[in-house]
KELO-757318 format. One record per residue (C-alpha): residue in three letters; x, y, z. Coordinates in steps of 0.2 Angstrom, whole numbers, plus 2048, in hexadecimal, padded with zeros to 3 digits. Layout:
ALAXYZ
...
REM end
This chain:
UNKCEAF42A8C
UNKCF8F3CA80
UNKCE8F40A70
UNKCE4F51A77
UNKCF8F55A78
UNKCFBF4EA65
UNKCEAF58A5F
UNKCF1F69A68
UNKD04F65A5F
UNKCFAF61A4D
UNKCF0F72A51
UNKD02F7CA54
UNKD09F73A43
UNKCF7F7AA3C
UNKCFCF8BA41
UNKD0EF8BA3C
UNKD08F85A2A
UNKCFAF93A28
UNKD06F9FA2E
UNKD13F9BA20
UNKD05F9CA14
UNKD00FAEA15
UNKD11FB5A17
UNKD16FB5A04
UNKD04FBC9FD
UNKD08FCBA0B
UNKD1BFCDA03
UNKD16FCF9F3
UNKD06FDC9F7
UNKD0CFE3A07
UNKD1EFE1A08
UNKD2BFD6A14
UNKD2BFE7A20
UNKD19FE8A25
UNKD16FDFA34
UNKD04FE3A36
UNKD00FDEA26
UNKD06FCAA2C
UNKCFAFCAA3B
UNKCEBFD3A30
UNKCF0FC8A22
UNKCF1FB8A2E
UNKCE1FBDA37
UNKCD8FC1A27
UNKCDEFB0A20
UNKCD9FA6A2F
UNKCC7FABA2C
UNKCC7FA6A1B
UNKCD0F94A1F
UNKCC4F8EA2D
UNKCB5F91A1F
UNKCB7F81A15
UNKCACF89A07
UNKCBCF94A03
UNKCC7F86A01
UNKCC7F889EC
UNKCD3F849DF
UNKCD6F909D0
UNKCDAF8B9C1
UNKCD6F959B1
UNKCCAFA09BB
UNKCBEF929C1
UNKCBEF8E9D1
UNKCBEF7C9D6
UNKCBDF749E7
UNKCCDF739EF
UNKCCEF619F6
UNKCC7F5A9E8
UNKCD5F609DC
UNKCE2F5E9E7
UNKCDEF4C9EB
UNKCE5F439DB
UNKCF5F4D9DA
UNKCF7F4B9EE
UNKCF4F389EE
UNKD02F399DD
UNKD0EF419E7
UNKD0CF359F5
UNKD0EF259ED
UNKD1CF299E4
UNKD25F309F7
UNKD21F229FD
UNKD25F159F2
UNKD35F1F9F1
UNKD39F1EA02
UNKD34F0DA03
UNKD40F089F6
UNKD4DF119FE
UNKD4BF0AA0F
UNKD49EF8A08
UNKD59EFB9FD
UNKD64F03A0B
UNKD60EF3A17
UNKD64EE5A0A
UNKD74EEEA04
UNKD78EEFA18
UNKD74EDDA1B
UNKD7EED7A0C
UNKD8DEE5A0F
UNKD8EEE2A22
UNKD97ED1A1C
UNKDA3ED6A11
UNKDB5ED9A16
UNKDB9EE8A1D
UNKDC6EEEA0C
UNKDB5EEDA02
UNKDA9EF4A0F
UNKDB6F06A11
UNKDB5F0CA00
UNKDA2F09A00
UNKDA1F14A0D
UNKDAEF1FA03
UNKDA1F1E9F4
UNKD93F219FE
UNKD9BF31A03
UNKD9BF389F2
UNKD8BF319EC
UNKD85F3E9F9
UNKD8BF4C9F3
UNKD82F4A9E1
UNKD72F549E1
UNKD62F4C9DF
UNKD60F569CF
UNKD6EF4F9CA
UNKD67F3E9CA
UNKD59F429C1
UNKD62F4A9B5
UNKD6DF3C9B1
UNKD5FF309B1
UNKD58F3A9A3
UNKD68F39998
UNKD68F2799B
UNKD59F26994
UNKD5BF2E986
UNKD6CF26982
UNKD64F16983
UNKD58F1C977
UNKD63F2396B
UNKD6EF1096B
UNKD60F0396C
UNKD52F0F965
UNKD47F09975
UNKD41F13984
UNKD44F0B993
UNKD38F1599E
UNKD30F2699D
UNKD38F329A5
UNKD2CF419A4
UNKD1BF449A4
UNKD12F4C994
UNKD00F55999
UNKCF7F4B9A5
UNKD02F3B9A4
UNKD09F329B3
UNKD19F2B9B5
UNKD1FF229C4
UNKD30F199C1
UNKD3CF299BF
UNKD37F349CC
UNKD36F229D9
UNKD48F1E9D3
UNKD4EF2E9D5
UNKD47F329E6
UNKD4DF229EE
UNKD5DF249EA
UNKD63F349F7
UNKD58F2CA05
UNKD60F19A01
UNKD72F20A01
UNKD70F2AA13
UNKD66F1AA1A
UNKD74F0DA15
UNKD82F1AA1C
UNKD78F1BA2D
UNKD76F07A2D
UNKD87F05A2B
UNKD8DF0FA37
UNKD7FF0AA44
UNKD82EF7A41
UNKD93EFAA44
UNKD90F01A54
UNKD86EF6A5B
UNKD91EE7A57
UNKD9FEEEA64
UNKD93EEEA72
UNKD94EE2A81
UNKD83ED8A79
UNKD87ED4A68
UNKD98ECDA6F
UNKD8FEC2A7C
UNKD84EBCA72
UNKD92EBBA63
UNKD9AEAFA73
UNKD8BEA4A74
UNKD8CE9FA63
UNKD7EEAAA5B
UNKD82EADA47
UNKD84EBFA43
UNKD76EBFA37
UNKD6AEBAA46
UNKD71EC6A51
UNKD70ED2A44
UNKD5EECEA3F
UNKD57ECBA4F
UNKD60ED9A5C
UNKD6AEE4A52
UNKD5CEEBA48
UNKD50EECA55
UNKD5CEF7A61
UNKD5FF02A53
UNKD4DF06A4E
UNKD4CF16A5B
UNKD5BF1FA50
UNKD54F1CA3E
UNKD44F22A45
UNKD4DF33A4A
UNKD57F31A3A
UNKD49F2EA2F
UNKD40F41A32
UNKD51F49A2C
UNKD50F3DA1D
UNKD3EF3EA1A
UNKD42F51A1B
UNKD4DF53A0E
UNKD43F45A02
UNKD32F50A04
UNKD3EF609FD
UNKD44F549F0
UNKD32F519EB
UNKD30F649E7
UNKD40F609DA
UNKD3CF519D3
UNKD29F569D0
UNKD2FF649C5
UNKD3EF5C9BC
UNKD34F4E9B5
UNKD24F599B3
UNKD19F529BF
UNKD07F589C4
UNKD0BF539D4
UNKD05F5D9E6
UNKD14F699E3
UNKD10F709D2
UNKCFDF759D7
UNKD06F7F9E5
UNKD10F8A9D7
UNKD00F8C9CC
UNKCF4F939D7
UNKCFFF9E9E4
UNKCF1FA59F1
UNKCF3F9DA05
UNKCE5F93A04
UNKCEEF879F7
UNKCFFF87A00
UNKCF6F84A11
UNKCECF76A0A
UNKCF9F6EA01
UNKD07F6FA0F
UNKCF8F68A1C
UNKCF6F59A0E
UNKD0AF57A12
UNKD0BF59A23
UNKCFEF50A2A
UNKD00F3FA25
UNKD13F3CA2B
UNKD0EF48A3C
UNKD00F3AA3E
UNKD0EF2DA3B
UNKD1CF32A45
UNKD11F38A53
UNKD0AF28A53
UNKD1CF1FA53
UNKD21F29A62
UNKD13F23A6E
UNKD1EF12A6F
UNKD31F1AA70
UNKD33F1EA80
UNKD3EF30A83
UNKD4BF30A92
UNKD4AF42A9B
UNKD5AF46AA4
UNKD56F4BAB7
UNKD63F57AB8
UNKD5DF67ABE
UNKD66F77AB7
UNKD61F89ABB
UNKD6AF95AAE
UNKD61FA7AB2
UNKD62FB5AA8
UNKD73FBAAAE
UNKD79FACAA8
UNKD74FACA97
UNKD7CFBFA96
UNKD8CFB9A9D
UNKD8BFACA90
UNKD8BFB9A82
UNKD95FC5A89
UNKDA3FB7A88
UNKDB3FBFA84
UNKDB4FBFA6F
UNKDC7FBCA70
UNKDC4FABA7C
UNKDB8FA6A71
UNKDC5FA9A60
UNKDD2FA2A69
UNKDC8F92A6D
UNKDC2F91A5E
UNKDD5F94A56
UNKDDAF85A60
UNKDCCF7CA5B
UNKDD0F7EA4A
UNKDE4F7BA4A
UNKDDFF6AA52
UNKDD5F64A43
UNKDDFF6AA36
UNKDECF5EA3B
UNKDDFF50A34
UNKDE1F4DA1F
UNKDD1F4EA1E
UNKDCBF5DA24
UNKDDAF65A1F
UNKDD4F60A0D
UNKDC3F66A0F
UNKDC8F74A18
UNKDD3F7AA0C
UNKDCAF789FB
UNKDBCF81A04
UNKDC8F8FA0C
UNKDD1F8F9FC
UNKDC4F929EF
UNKDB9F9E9FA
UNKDC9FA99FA
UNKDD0FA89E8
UNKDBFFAA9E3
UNKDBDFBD9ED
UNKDD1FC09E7
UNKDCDFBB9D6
UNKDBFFC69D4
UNKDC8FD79DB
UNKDD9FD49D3
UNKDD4FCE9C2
UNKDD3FD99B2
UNKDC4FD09AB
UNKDBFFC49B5
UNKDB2FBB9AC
UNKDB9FB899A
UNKDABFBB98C
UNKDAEFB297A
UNKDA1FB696E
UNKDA6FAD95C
UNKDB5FA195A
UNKDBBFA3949
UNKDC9F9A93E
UNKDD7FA1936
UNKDCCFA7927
UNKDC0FAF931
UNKDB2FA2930
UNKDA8FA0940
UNKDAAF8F948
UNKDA2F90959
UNKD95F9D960
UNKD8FF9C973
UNKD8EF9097C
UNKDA2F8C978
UNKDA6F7B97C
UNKDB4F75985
UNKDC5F7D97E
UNKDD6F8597E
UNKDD0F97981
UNKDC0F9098D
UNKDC6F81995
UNKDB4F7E99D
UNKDABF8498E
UNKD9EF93991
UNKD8EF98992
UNKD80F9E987
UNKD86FB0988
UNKD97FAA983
UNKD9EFAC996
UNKDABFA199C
UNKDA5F949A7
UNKDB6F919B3
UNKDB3FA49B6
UNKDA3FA29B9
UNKDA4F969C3
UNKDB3F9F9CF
UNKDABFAE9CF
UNKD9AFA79D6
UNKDA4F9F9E6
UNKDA6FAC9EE
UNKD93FAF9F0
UNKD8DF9C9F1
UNKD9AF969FD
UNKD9AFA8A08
UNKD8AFA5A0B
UNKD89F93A0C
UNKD93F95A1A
UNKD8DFA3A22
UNKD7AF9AA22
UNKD82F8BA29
UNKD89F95A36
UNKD7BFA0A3B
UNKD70F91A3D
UNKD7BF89A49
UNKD81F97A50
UNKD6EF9CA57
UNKD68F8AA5A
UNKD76F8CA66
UNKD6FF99A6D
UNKD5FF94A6F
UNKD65F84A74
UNKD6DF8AA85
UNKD5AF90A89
UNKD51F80A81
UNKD5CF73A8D
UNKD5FF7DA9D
UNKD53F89A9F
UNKD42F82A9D
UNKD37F76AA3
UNKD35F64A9C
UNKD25F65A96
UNKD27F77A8E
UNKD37F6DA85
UNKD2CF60A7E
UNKD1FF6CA77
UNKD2CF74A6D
UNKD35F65A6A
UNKD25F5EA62
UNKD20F71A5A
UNKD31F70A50
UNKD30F5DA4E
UNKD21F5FA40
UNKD2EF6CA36
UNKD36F5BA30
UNKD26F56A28
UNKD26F66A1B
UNKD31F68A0C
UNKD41F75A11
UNKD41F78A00
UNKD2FF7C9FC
UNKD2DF86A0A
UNKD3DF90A04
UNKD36F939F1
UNKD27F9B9FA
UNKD2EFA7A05
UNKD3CFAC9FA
UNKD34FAD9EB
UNKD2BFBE9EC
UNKD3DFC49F3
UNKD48FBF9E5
UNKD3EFBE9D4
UNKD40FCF9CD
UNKD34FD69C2
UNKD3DFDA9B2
UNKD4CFE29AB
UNKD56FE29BB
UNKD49FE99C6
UNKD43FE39D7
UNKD3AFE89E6
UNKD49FE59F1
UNKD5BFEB9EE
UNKD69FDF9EF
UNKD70FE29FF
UNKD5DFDCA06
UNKD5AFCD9FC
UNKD6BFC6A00
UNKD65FCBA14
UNKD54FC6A12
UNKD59FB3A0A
UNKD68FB0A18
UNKD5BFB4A26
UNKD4CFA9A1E
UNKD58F99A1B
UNKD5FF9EA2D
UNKD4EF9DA37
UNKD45F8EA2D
UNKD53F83A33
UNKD58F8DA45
UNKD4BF85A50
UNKD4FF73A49
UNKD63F77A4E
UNKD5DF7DA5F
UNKD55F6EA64
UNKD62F63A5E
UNKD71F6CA66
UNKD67F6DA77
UNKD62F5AA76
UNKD74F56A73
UNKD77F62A84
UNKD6EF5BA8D
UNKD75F4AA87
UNKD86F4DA8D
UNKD7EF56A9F
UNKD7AF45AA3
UNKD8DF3EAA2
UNKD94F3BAB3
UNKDA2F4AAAF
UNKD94F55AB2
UNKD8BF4BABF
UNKD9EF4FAC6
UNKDA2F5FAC4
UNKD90F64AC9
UNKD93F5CADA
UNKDA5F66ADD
UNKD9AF74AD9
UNKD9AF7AACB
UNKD91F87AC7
UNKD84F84AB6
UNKD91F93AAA
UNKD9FF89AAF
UNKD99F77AAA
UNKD91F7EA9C
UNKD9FF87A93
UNKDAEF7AA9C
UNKDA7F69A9C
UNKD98F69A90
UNKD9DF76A82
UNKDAEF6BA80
UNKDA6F5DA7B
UNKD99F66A70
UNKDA6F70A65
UNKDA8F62A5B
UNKD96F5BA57
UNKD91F6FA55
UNKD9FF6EA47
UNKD99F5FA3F
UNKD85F66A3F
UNKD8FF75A38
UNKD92F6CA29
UNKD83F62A27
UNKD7BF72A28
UNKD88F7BA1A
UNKD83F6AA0F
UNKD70F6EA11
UNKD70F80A0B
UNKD7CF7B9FB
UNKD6DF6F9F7
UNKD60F7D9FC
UNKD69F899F0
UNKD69F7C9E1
UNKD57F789E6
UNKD53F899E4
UNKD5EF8C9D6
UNKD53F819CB
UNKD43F8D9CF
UNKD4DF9A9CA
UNKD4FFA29DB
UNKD60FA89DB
UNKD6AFAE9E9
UNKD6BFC19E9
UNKD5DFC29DD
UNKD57FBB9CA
UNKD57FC69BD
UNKD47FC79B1
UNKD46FCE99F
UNKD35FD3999
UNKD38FD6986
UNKD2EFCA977
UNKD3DFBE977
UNKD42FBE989
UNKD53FB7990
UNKD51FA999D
UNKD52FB09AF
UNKD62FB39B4
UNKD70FB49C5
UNKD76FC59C8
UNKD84FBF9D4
UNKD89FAE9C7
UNKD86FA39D8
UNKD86F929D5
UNKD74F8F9D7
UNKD71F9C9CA
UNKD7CF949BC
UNKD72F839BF
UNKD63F8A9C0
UNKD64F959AF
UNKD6EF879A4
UNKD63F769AA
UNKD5CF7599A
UNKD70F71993
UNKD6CF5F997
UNKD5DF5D98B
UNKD68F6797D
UNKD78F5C980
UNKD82F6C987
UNKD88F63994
UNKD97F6E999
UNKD8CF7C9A0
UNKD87F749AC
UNKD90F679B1
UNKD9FF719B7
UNKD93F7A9C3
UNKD8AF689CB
UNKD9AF659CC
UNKDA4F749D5
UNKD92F709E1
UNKD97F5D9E3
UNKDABF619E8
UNKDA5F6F9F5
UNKD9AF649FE
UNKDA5F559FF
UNKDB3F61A05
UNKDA7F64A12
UNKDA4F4FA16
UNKDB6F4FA16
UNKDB6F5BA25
UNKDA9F53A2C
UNKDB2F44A2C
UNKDC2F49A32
UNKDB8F53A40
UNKDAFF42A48
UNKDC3F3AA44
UNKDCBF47A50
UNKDBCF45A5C
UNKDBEF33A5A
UNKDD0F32A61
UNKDCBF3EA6E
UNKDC0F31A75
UNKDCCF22A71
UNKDC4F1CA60
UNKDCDF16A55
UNKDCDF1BA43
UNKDD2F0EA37
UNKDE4F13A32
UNKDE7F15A44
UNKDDFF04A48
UNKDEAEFBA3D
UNKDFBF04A44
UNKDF2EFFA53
UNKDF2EEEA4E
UNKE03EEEA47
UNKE0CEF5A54
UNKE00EE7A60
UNKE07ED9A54
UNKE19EE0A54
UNKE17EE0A67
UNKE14ECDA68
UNKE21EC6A5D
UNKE2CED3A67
UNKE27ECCA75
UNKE29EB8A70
UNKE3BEBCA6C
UNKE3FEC2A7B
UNKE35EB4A84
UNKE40EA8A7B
UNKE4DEB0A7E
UNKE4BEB0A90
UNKE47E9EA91
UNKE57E9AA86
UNKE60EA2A93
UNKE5AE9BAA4
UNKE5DE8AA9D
UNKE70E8FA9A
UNKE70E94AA8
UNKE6AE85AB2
UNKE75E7BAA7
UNKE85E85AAD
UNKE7FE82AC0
UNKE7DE6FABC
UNKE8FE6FAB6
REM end
C-alpha cells in the first residue's frame, strides 16, 4: 500500500514538473493572459511527452536522442552535487565535534562568524575563489587548480569547493545549536551522572536523537544547494544538466531535465521517511466557513494595534533595533533621496588635470569626487547604489511578506480544516518542491517576462512585470510556508494550554487568535525573515542571468551595450558589471555584494534579537543575561555567608553574656 501511495505522489510531482514546462513556451507565443492557451498547450504537450520517440535534443538543427545526450552532463552535475554536499556534511560534523569542546569565549564568536559567512552569496565565493587563483598565479607563476572549463573540459575541484561551503556553514550552525540542546535534557545529564564521557554520549546518543531534525533540515539545505548548482554551473562554464536547459528552451528538455533532478532525491527521501515515524495530533478542530470569514474580517486596526505592540517590544532588543533600523533606515533615505535630490545619480565622464589632460575615463576608481568609484557609463556607484534600495529592499520585503502572509492563510485551512490523510497528500505534493532548484525554476518563468527585445521595448509594461515577478516568487514558495505554518499550529494545539482552554470551552476562533496565534507571532516573524534573506539571493541569482527586477534593457545595434537595469536594483548592477572581477575593477562591484551582504545580516540580526525576546518569554536565558544571572547568584552566596557568620558570631556572644 505504502509503493502504490509513493508511485501516485511521484506521478503528482510528474505533473507539477510538466506543468511548469510548458508554461514559458505558451508566454512567449500566446502570452501570460491566455488561460486556454496553458490547458491546450499542456494537453497538446502531454501527447508529445508520453511518446518517448519525441523525447529529442537539438543542437545545431540535428536532432539527437534526448537521454542519451542528457546522460553525461546529468551524471556531471550529480557527482559534483553530491560530493559537495558530502564535503559539506562531513566538514560541518568534524568542525562540531571539535568545537563542541572548546570554551564557550571561543565557541560565541564562531557562531558570530558563522552568522556573517552567511550572508556572503555563493557567487561570491566563487568569485573569490577565482581571484585567488589568479593571484597565486601571478606570485608563484603556478596554477593551483583550474577554475573554469574551456570546450568540453571537466573540472571538479572549484565548483565542489564552492558548493560545499553554503551547505557546510548552515549544517555546523544547526549542529551547534542542536547539540546544545540536547545536552540540557534530563538523559544527557543522567548519563553525564553515571560517569559517561561527553564524547561517548555525544557519539553514541546525541547524534542518533538528532537525526529526525537534520533530515527535515537537509531538504531546505539540499533546496538551496540544487539552486546554487544553476550558479555555479554557469560561473565556472560548466556543461553540466543546467546549461543544456538554456540551449535548447522547448518543454520537453526542461521536463526531462527537471525529471533527471527530481527523481533521484524524491526516491531518496521517500525512501528515508518509511523508517521516521510522524506523530498526528488527535485533536479535533472544526473551523467552518464562518469561521474563516470572521478570521478575515478581523478588525484592521486590532490587527495594527497588535502588531504596533508587537513591534515596540522587540525594538527594546540591540539587536533588532540594529537590523531594524539599517533596514527602516536605508529603505526610506533611499525613496527621500531620490524625490528631493537635484541630481540624484552623479555622472562623471573624463577627469582632467589642471592642464586639461585626461587622467581617468569611466569606470572612475575610487576618489574625492566619487567616493565608491563609478561605473562604465561614468555613474556614481554610492548613487547607484542608494537609489536601487528603494526597489530591491521594497520589494524584498514585500515578497517576504506576501509569502508568509498567505501560507498563513492557507495554513488555518491545511491544520484545522481537513482530514489527515488529505494533509499528508499535500504535505508530500509540496514536499517534492524541495527537490527542484527555486532558482532554475525562477529563470524559466520569468524569463520570457522580463528580457526585453531591444531598445527599451517589451511585451509588458513596467507596472506588470514588477506585478507579474512579485506574484511568480510569491506562489513558488506560498505552499511550502503553508505547510510549515500549519505544522507549527498544529504543534502548539497539542500544548496542555489548549488542551485547557479547549475543555473551559473555547470556542476554535478564540483559541486560535488568543492562545495559538500569541505564540506564532514570533516564529511567523523569524520565517519572515528567512523568507526576505531567500528573495535577496533569488534576486542576485537571477541578477547574474540578467533577469532584472522591473525588466532588462536590450540594445540591438552592431556593438551592443551589455543588457542593462532599468530601475538600478541591486541585482541589476551585479548582474551588468560581474565581469569587473576578471578586469581588476573591483569597485563596481564590490560595493554592491556588499550593500547585499549588510542587508541580509541586518535581517539575521533581527532574527536573532526575535528568538532573544522569545527566549526570555519563555525563561531562556540569553548569554549576557546568564551571566548577570550568575553574578548576581554569586553575589547572593557570599552575601549570604556574611550574614551566616555574622549570625553565628552573634549567638555565641550571646551565650557567653548568659554564662556570665
Amino acid at each position: 500500500m505504502r509503493f502504490l501511495k509513493i508511485i501516485f505522489y511521484y506521478m503528482l510531482g510528474v505533473l507539477g514538473i510538466t506543468f511548469i514546462s510548458v508554461i514559458p513556451s505558451v508566454i512567449q507565443s500566446k502570452g501570460i493572459y491566455n488561460v486556454f492557451a496553458y490547458v491546450k498547450g499542456y494537453f497538446l504537450f502531454a501527447a508529445e511527452f508520453i511518446r518517448l520517440e519525441n523525447w529529442v535534443y537539438m543542437y545545431k538543427e540535428q536532432h539527437f536522442p534526448l537521454l542519451d545526450y542528457l546522460r553525461e552532463p546529468f551524471v556531471y552535475s550529480a557527482q559534483i552535487f553530491l560530493s559537495a554536499m558530502a564535503i559539506g556534511f562531513a566538514a560541518a560534523l568534524i568542525l562540531t565535534i571539535l568545537t563542541h569542546f572548546l570554551p564557550n569565549v571561543i565557541i560565541v564568536p564562531i557562531k558570530r562568524l558563522l552568522s556573517i559567512l552567511e550572508t556572503v552569496p555563493d557567487l561570491m565565493f566563487a568569485f573569490m575563489l577565482q581571484l585567488f587563483v589568479v593571484y597565486m598565479f601571478k606570485k608563484i607563476d603556478v596554477e593551483l587548480f583550474k577554475f573554469t572549463a574551456l570546450g568540453e573540459e571537466k573540472i571538479y575541484f572549484a565548483p565542489i569547493l564552492t558548493l560545499s561551503i553554503l551547505p557546510m556553514i548552515s549544517l555546523y550552525r544547526l549542529f551547534l545549536l542542536l547539540v546544545e540542546e540536547e545536552f540540557l535534557k534530563n538523559y544527557t545529564e543522567f548519563a553525564l551522572s553515571k560517569g559517561i564521557g561527553k564524547m561517548r554520549i555525544l557519539l553514541v546518543h546525541i547524534f542518533r536523537n538528532i537525526f529526525t531534525s537534520i533530515y527535515y533540515h537537509s531538504k531546505i539545505i539540499i533546496w538551496g544547494g540544487l539552486s546554487s548548482l544553476f550558479i555555479v554551473e554557469t560561473l565556472f562554464n560548466m556543461r553540466g544538466i543546467t546549461a543544456f536547459i538554456a540551449q535548447d528552451f522547448r518543454p520537453i528538455v526542461i521536463a526531462v531535465s527537471l525529471l533527471l533532478i527530481f527523481t533521484p532525491f524524491f526516491i531518496i527521501y521517500q525512501g528515508a521517511s518509511l523508517f521516521i515515524k510522524q506523530e498526528e495530533s488527535s485533536i479535533e478542530w472544526r473551523l467552518f466557513k464562518e469561521d474563516i470569514a470572521s478570521i478575515r474580517k478581523w478588525k484592521l486596526w486590532r490587527r495594527l494595534r497588535q502588531g504596533g505592540s508587537i513591534l515596540f517590544i522587540h525594538l527594546k532588543n540591540p539587536k533588532f533595533f540594529i537590523g531594524f533600523t539599517f533596514i527602516a533606515g536605508l529603505l526610506l533615505y533611499s525613496v527621500f533621496y531620490y524625490l528631493l535630490a537635484d541630481v540624484p545619480i552623479k555622472n562623471l565622464t573624463f577627469v582632467k588635470d589642471a592642464q586639461g589632460k585626461i587622467v581617468s575615463a569611466p569606470p572612475h576608481p575610487l576618489s574625492s569626487q566619487m567616493l565608491l568609484g563609478s561605473d562604465r557609463y561614468g555613474n556614481s556607484i554610492l548613487d547607484l547604489i542608494i537609489v536601487g534600495a528603494r526597489y530591491t529592499l521594497f520589494f524584498g520585503i514585500l515578497i517576504a511578506v506576501l509569502r508568509v502572509a498567505g501560507g498563513f492563510m492557507f495554513a488555518v485551512r491545511y491544520a484545522f480544516m481537513l482530514k489527515d490523510h488529505t494533509r499528508m497528500l499535500i504535505e508530500k505534493i509540496v514536499d517534492s518542491i524541495h527537490f527542484l532548484p527555486l532558482s532554475l525554476i525562477a529563470y524559466l518563468l520569468l524569463r520570457p517576462i522580463l528580457w526585453g527585445k531591444g531598445f527599451g521595448i517589451w511585451v509588458y509594461s513596467f507596472t506588470e512585470r514588477i506585478t507579474l515577478e512579485v506574484l511568480i516568487l510569491t506562489i513558488l514558495v506560498v505552499p511550502l510556508t503553508a505547510v510549515l505554518i500549519g505544522n507549527e499550529m498544529r504543534q502548539i494545539s497539542k500544548e496542555t494550554f489548549v488542551l485547557s482552554a479547549k475543555t473551559l470551552g473555547g470556542d476554535d476562533k478564540h483559541i486560535l487568535w488568543t492562545h495559538i496565534f500569541p505564540h506564532l507571532a514570533p516564529r511567523l516573524f523569524i520565517l519572515f525573515g528567512q523568507q526576505f534573506i531567500q528573495v535577496m539571493l533569488i534576486f542576485v541569482h537571477l541578477g547574474l542571468f540578467q533577469l532584472f527586477l522591473g525588466g532588462t534593457i536590450i540594445s540591438d545595434s552592431i556593438l551592443p551595450d551589455p543588457p542593462s537595469t532599468s530601475t538600478y536594483e541591486w541585482s541589476g548592477m551585479i548582474g551588468s558589471t560581474r565581469e569587473a572581477f576578471l578586469s581588476g575593477k573591483y569597485w563596481i562591484i564590490l560595493p554592491t555584494l556588499g550593500a547585499f551582504m549588510l542587508s541580509i545580516f541586518a535581517m539575521q540580526l533581527m532574527i536573532q534579537g526575535i528568538k532573544e525576546v522569545q527566549q526570555r518569554k519563555v525563561g531562556v536565558l540569553v548569554p549576557k543575561l546568564l551571566k548577570r544571572r550568575k553574578k548576581s547568584i554569586n553575589a547572593r552566596k557570599t552575601l549570604s555567608l556574611e550574614e551566616e557568620s555574622f549570625s553565628l558570631v552573634h549567638s555565641k556572644k550571646r551565650k557567653m553574656d548568659t554564662a556570665g
